[in-house]
C-alpha positions as a LaTeX table, in Angstrom:
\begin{tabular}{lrrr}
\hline
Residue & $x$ (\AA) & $y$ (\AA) & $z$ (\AA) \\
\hline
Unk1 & $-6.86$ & 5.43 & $-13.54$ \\
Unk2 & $-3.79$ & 5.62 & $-15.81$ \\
Unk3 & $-1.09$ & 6.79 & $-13.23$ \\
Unk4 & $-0.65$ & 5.10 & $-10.15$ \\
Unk5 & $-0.82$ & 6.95 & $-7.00$ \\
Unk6 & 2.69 & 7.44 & $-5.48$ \\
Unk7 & 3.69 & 8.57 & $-2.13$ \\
Unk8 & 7.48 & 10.02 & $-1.75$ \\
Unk9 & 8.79 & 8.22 & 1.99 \\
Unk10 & 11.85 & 9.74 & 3.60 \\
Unk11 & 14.80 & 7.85 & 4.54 \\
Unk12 & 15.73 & 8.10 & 7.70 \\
Unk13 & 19.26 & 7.45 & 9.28 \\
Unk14 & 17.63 & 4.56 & 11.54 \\
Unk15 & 16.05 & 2.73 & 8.61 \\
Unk16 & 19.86 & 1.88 & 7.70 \\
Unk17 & 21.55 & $-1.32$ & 8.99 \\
Unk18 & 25.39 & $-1.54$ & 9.22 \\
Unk19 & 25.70 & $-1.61$ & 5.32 \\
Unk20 & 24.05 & 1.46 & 4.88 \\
Unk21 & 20.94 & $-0.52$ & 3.53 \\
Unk22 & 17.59 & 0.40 & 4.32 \\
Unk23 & 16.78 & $-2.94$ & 6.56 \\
Unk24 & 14.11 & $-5.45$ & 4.96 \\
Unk25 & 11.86 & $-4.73$ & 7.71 \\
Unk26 & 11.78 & $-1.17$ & 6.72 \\
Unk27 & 10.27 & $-1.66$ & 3.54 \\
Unk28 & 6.82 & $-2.86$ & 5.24 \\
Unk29 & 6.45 & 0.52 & 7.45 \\
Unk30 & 7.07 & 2.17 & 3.58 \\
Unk31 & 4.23 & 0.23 & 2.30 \\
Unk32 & 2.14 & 0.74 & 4.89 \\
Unk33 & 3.08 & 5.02 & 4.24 \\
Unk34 & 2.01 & 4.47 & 1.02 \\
Unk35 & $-1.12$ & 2.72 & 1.53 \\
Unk36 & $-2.44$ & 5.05 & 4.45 \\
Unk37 & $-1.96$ & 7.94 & 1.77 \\
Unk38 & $-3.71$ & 5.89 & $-0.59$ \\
Unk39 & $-6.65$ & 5.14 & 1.46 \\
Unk40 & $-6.56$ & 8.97 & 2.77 \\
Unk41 & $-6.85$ & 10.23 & $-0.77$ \\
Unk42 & $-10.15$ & 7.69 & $-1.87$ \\
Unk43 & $-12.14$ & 8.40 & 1.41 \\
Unk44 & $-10.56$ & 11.14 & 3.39 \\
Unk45 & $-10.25$ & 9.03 & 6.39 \\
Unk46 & $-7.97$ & 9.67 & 9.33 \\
Unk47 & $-5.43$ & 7.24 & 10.20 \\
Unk48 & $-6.70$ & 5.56 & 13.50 \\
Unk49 & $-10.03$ & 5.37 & 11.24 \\
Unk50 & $-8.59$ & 2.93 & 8.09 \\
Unk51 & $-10.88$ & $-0.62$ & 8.56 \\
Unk52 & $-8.50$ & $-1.91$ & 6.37 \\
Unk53 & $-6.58$ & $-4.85$ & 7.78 \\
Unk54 & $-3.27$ & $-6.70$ & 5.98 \\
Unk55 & $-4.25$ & $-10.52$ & 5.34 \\
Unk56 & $-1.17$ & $-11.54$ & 3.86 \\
Unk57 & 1.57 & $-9.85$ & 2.66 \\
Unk58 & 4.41 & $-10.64$ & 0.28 \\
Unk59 & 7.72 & $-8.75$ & $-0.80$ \\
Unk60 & 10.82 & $-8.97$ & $-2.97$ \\
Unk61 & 13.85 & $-7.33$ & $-2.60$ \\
Unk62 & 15.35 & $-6.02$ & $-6.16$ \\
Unk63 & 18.03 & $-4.03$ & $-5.00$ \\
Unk64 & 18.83 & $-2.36$ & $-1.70$ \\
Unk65 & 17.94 & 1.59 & $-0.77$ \\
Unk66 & 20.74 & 3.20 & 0.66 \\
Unk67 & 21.93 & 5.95 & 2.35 \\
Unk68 & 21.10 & 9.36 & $-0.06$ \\
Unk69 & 18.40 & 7.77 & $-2.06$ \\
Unk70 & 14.83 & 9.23 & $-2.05$ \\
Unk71 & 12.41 & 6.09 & $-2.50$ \\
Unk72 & 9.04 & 6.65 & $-3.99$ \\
Unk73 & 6.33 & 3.87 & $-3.51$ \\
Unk74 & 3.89 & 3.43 & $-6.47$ \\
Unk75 & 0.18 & 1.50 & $-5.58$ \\
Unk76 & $-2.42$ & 0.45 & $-6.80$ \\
Unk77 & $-5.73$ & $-2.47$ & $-6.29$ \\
Unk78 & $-4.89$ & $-5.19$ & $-9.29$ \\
Unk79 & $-8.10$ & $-7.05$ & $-7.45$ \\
Unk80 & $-11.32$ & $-6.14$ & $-5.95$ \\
Unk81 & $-13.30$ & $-9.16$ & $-4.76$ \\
Unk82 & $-16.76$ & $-8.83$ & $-2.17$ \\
Unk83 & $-14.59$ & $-9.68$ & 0.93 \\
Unk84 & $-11.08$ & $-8.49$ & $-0.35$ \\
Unk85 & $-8.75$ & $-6.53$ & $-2.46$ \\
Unk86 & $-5.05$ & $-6.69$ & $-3.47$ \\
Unk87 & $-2.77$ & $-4.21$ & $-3.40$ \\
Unk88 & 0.33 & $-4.08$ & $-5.64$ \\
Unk89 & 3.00 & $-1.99$ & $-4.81$ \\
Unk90 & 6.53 & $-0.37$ & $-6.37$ \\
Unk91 & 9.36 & 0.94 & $-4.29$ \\
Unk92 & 11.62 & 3.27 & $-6.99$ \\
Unk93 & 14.79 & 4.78 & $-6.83$ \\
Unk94 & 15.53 & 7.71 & $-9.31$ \\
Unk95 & 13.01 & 5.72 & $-11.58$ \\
Unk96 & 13.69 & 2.43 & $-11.25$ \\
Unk97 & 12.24 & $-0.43$ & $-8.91$ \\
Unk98 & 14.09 & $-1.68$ & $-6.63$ \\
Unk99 & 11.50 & $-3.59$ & $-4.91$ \\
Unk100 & 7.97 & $-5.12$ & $-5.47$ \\
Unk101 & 5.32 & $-6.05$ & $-3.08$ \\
Unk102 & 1.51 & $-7.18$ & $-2.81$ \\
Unk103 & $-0.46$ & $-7.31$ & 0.01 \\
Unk104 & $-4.19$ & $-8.58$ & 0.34 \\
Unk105 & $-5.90$ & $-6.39$ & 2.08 \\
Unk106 & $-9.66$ & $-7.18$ & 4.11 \\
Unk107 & $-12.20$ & $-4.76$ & 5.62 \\
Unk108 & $-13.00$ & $-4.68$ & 9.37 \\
Unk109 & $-16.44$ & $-3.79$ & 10.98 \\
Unk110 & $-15.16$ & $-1.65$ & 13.67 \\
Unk111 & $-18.01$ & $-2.75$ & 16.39 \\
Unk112 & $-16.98$ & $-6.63$ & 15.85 \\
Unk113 & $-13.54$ & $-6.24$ & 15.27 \\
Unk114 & $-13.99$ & $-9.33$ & 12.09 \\
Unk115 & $-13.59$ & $-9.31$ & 8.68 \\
Unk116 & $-16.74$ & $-8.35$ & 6.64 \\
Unk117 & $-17.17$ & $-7.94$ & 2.85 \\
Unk118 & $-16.26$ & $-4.53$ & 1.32 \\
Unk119 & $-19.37$ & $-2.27$ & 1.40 \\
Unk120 & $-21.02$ & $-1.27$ & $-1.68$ \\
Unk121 & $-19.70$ & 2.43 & $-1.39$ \\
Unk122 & $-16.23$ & 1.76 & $-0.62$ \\
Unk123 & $-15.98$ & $-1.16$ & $-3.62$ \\
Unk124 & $-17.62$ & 1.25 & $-5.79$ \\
Unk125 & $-15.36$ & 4.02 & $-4.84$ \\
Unk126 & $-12.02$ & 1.94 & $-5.11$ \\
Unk127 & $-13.36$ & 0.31 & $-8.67$ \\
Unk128 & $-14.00$ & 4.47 & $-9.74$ \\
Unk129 & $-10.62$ & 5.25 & $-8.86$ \\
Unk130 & $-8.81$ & 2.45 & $-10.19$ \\
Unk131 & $-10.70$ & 2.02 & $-13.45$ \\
Unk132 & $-11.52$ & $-1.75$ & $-12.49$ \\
Unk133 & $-14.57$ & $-3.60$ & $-13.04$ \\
Unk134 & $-17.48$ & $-3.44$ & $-9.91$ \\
Unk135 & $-20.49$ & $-5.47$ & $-9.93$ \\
Unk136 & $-21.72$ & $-3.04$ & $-7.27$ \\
\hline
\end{tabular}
């Protein structure tokens, strides 16, 4: 893959705390916009459907969204392991990044409810996509 997928997410008047910021909090439910299109584009899945679970998630604040702007989240898997994968993300304003953020994501057997490795046809589709190496 040589462009990264991006998702546009509207601002809303809520997201905005008195400053006129987009609250820190915010930014996770943009993520998480951008990564249900993601996962919606590789395997066509509908929301309440996604086995993918967050495992840990990390986020840094460049410089704050505010009322007018029209952020734009860039993502994209930087790792595909058996039992994981990590997600890297960019949150842009008129170009430029104003935030960055990684999340490691597992899979989830939907009869167990517990992590399980990736299955053969979902690494295989995510390493196609991404241009990454699969040993599947």
């Amino acid at each position: 893959m040589t462009e990264k997928f991006t998702v546009e997410v509207p601002l809303r008047y809520r997201d905005l705390d008195p400053f006129d910021h987009v609250n820190h909090a915010v930014y996770v439910s943009y993520l998480e916009a951008a990564r249900v299109a993601y996962m919606d584009e590789l395997f066509d899945l509908a929301e309440d459907d996604l086995p993918f679970v967050v495992a840990n998630l990390e986020i840094s604040y460049e410089q704050p969204i505010t009322l007018g702007d029209e952020p734009v989240v860039a993502i994209w898997v930087s790792e595909l392991g058996k039992t994981s994968c990590t997600m890297d993300y960019e949150i842009r304003v008129d170009g430029d990044v104003v935030s960055t953020a990684q999340t490691v994501m597992v899979y989830v057997d939907p009869e167990t409810n517990r992590s399980v490795p990736y299955p053969d046809d979902v690494r295989s589709r995510i390493a196609e996509y991404e241009g990454l190496e699969s040993d599947v």
